[in-house]
C-alpha positions in Angstrom: 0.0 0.0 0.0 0.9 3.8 -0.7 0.1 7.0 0.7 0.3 8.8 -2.6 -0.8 12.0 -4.2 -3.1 12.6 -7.1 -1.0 14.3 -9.5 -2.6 13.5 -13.1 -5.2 11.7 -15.7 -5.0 9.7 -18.4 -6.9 9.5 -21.1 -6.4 6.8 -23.3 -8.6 6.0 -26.7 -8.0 2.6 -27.1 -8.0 0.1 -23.7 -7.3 -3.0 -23.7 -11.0 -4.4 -23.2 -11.2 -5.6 -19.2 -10.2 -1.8 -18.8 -13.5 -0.1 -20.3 -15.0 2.1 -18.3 -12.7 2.6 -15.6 -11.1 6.2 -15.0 -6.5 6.3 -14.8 -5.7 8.8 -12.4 -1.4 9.5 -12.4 0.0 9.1 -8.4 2.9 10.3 -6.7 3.9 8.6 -3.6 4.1 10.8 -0.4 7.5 11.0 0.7 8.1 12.5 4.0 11.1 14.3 3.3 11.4 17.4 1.9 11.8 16.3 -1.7 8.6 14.9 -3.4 9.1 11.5 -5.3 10.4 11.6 -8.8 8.4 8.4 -8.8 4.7 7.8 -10.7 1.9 5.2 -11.0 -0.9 5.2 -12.6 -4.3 3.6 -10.8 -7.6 3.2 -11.9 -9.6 5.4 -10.1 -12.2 3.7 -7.5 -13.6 6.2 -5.3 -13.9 9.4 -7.2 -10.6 11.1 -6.3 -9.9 14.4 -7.3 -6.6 16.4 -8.8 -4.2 16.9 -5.8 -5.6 14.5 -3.0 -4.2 12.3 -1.2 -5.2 8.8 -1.7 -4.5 5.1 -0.6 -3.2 2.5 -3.2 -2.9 -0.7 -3.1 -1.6 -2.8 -5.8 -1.7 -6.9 -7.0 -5.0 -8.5 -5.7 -6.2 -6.3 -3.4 -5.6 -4.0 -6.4 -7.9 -6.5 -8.7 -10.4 -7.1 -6.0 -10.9 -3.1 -5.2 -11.8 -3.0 -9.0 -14.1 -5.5 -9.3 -13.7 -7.3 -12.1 -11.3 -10.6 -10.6 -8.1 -12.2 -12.7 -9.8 -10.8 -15.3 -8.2 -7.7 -15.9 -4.9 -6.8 -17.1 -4.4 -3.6 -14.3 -2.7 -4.3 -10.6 -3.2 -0.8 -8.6 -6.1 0.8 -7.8 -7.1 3.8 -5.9 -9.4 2.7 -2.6 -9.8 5.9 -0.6 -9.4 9.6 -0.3 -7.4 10.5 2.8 -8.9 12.8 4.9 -5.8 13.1 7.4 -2.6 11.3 8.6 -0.7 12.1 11.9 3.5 11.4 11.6 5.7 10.6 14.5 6.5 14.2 16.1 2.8 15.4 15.6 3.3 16.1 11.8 -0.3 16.1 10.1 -0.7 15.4 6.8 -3.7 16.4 5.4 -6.0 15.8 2.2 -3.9 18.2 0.0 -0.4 19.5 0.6 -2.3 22.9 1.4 -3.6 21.2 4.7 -0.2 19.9 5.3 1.1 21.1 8.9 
């Protein structure tokens, strides 16, 4: 799983077929230094996430069974929730956008 940031879409005109329908968003992981990852992913989108949030991935079958569709499709990380808050060792709070950050 990864903390990650939503930094992108796709948009793609042909998919392969077990792909139809489903929204790529591009992610960032979170890093907590001071540099941000040079690092991307892309993730179909579960739950609606939006430019610049902060949202949970998980990849391989959790991945497949967040999406819904089994073995049967050819995609192995997926989005599964917008983050409304994480708190760091030290009392660092991470919030749903790096704007909330504190």
């Amino acid at each position: 799983m990864h903390l990650c940031t939503v930094v992108g879409n796709v948009w793609a005109t042909h998919k392969e077929r077990s792909l139809s329908g489903l929204p790529l968003l591009v992610v960032r992981p979170f890093t907590t230094g001071a540099a941000p990852s040079a690092e991307t992913l892309v993730a179909v989108d579960t739950v609606g996430a939006r430019l610049g949030e902060r949202v949970l991935v998980v990849h391989g079958r959790a991945a497949r069974h967040a999406i819904g569709r089994g073995h049967d499709i050819g995609f192995q990380t997926a989005i599964v929730a917008v983050v409304d808050a994480v708190e760091l060792e030290g009392g660092r709070r991470v919030g749903q956008t790096a704007e909330e950050d504190s």
